[in-house]
C-alpha positions as CSV (number, residue, x, y, z in Angstrom):
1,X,0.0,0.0,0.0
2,X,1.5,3.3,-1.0
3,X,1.7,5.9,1.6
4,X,-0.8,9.3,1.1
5,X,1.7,12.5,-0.1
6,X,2.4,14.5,2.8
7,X,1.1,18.2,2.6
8,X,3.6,20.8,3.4
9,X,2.2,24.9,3.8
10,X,4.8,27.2,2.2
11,X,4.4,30.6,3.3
12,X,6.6,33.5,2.5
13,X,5.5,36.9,1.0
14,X,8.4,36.8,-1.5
15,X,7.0,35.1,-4.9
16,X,10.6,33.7,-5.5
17,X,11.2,32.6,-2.3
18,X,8.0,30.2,-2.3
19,X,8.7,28.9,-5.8
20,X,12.4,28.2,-4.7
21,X,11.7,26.5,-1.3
22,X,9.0,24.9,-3.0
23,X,11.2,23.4,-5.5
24,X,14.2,22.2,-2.8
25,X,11.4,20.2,-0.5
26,X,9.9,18.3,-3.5
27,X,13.4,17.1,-4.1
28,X,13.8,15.6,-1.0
29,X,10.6,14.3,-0.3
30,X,7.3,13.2,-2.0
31,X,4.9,15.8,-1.1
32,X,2.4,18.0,-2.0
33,X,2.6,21.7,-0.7
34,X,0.7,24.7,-1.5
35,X,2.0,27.8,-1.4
36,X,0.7,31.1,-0.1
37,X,1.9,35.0,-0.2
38,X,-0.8,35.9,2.8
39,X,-0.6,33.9,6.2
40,X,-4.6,34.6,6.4
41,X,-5.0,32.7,3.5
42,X,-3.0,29.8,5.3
43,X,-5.0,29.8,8.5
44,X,-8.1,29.8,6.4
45,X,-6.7,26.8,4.0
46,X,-6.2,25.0,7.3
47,X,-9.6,25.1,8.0
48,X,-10.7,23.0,4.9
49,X,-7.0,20.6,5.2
50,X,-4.8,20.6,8.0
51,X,-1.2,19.9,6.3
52,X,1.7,17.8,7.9
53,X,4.1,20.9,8.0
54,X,4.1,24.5,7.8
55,X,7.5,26.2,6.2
56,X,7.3,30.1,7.1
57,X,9.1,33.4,6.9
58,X,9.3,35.1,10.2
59,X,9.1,38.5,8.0
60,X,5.9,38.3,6.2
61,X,5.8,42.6,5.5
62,X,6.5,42.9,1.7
63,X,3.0,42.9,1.3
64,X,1.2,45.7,3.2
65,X,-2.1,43.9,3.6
66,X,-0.1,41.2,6.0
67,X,-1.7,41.6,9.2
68,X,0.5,38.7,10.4
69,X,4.0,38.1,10.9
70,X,5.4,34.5,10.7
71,X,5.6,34.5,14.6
72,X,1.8,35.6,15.2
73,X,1.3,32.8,12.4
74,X,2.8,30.2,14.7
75,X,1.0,31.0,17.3
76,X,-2.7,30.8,15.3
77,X,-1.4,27.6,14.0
78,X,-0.2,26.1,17.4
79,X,-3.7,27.2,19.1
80,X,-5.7,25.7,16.4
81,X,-3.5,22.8,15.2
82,X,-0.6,22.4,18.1
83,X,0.1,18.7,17.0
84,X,1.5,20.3,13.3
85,X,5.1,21.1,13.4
86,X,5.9,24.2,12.0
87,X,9.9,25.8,10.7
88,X,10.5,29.5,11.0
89,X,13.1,30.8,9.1
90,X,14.3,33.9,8.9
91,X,17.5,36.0,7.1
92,X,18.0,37.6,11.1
93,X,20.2,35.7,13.1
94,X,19.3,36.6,16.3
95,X,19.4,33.9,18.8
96,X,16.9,35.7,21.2
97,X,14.5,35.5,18.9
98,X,15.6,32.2,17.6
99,X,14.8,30.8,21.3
100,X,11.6,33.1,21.7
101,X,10.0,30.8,18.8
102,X,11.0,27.6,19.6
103,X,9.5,28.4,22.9
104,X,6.3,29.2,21.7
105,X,6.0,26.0,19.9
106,X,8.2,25.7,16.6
107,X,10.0,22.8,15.5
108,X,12.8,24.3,14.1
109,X,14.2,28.0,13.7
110,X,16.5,28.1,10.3
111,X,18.6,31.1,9.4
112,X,19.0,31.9,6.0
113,X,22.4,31.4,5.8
114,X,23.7,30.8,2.3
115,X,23.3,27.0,2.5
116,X,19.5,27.7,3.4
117,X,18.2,26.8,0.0
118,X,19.7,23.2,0.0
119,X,19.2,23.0,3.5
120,X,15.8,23.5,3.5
121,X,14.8,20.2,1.8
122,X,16.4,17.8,4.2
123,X,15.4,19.7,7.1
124,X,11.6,19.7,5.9
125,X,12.1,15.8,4.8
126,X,13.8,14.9,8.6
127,X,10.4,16.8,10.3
128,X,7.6,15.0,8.0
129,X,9.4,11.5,8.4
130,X,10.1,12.1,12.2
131,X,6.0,11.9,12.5
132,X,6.2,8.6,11.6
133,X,9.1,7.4,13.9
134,X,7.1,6.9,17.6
135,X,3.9,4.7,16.2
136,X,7.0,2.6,14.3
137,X,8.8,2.1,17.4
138,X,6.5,1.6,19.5
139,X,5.3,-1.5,16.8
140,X,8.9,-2.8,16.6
141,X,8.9,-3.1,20.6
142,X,5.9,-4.5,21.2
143,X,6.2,-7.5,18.4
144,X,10.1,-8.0,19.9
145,X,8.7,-8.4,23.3
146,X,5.2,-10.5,21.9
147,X,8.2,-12.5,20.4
148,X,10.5,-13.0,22.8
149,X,7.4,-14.1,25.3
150,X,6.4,-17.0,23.2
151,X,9.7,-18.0,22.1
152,X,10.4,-18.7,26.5
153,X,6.7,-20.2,26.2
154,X,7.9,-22.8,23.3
155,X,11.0,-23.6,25.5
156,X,9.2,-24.2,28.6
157,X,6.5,-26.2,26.5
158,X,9.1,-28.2,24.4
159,X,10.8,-29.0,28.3
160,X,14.5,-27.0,27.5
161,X,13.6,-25.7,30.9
162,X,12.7,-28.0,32.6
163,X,12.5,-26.6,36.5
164,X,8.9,-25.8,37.4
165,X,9.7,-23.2,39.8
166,X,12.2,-21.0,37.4
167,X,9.4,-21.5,34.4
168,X,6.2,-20.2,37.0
169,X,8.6,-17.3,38.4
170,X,10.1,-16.5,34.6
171,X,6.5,-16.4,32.8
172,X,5.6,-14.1,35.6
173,X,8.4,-11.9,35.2
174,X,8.3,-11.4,31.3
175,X,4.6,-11.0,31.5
176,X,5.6,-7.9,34.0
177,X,8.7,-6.7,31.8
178,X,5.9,-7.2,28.9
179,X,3.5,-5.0,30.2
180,X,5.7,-2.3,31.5
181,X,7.4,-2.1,28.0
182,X,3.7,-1.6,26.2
183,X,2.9,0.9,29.4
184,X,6.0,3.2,28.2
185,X,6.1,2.8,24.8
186,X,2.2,4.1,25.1
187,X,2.8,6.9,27.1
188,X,5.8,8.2,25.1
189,X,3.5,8.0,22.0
190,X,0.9,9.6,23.5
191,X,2.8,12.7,25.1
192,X,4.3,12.9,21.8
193,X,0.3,13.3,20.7
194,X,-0.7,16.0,23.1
């Protein structure tokens, strides 16, 4: 089964910005991404289809009908979507204001250094296939420990350990070490969620 195109929102009020970083993330990922010059337009596309990722300029002014800037941006899209990850980037490389967005809930603050355009890609491509790692992880563990319980039952059953005691007292342990392994791996999954 092939897996549904991920939908990244580019938005930057320079037309040749967009069509640039537009063009870099589609080379490093398969994706669909629409592309938007006003961040209202974004909130209100978000409405009809959340995307996977947002990609936005913190200086959204070259427009004069922007009422927002890419930080008041992040914060409409973390109120109404907080589980979507969204990249600020900006050409100022102030590390205040690097650490002022992360704190209020983006992924990722990129300066636009010179490297940014083949940067860009990859960084996008790491964020979208990071959404995927816990709910993997969490299967791998789960069908290594399902394993590893009934490859102790088939010994015990088979009599390769043959002492009653240490097969009552070893079921009973990996049954606990089972369960504590799901219990974890479901809470890490689900504050990774919220």
């Amino acid at each position: 089964m092939r897996r549904k195109a991920k939908i990244i929102y580019i938005i930057d009020d320079s037309l040749y910005n967009l069509k640039a970083i537009d063009k870099k993330v589609k080379r490093s990922l398969r994706c669909k991404t629409k592309l938007f010059q006003d961040p209202n337009e974004a909130l209100k596309a978000m409405e009809q289809q959340t995307p996977d990722l947002v990609l936005t300029d913190y200086r959204l002014d070259h427009h004069l009908h922007n009422e927002l800037s890419g930080e008041q941006l992040l914060l409409a899209v973390k109120k109404s979507h907080p589980d979507v990850p969204v990249l600020v980037y900006s050409s100022s490389k102030n590390e205040l204001l690097a650490l002022r967005l992360i704190a209020q809930g983006a992924e990722e603050f990129i300066p636009r250094s010179k490297a940014f355009y083949q940067e860009i890609g990859p960084i996008s491509a790491f964020h979208i296939n990071r959404l995927r790692l816990p709910l993997q992880g969490a299967k791998v563990a789960i069908f290594s420990t399902l394993l590893l319980t009934i490859t102790f039952f088939v010994l015990i059953s088979v009599g390769l350990i043959t002492f009653a005691s240490f097969s009552i007292i070893g079921s009973i342990v990996l049954l606990g070490i089972t369960v504590f392994v799901i219990e974890m791996i479901t809470r890490k999954y689900r504050s990774q969620q919220i």
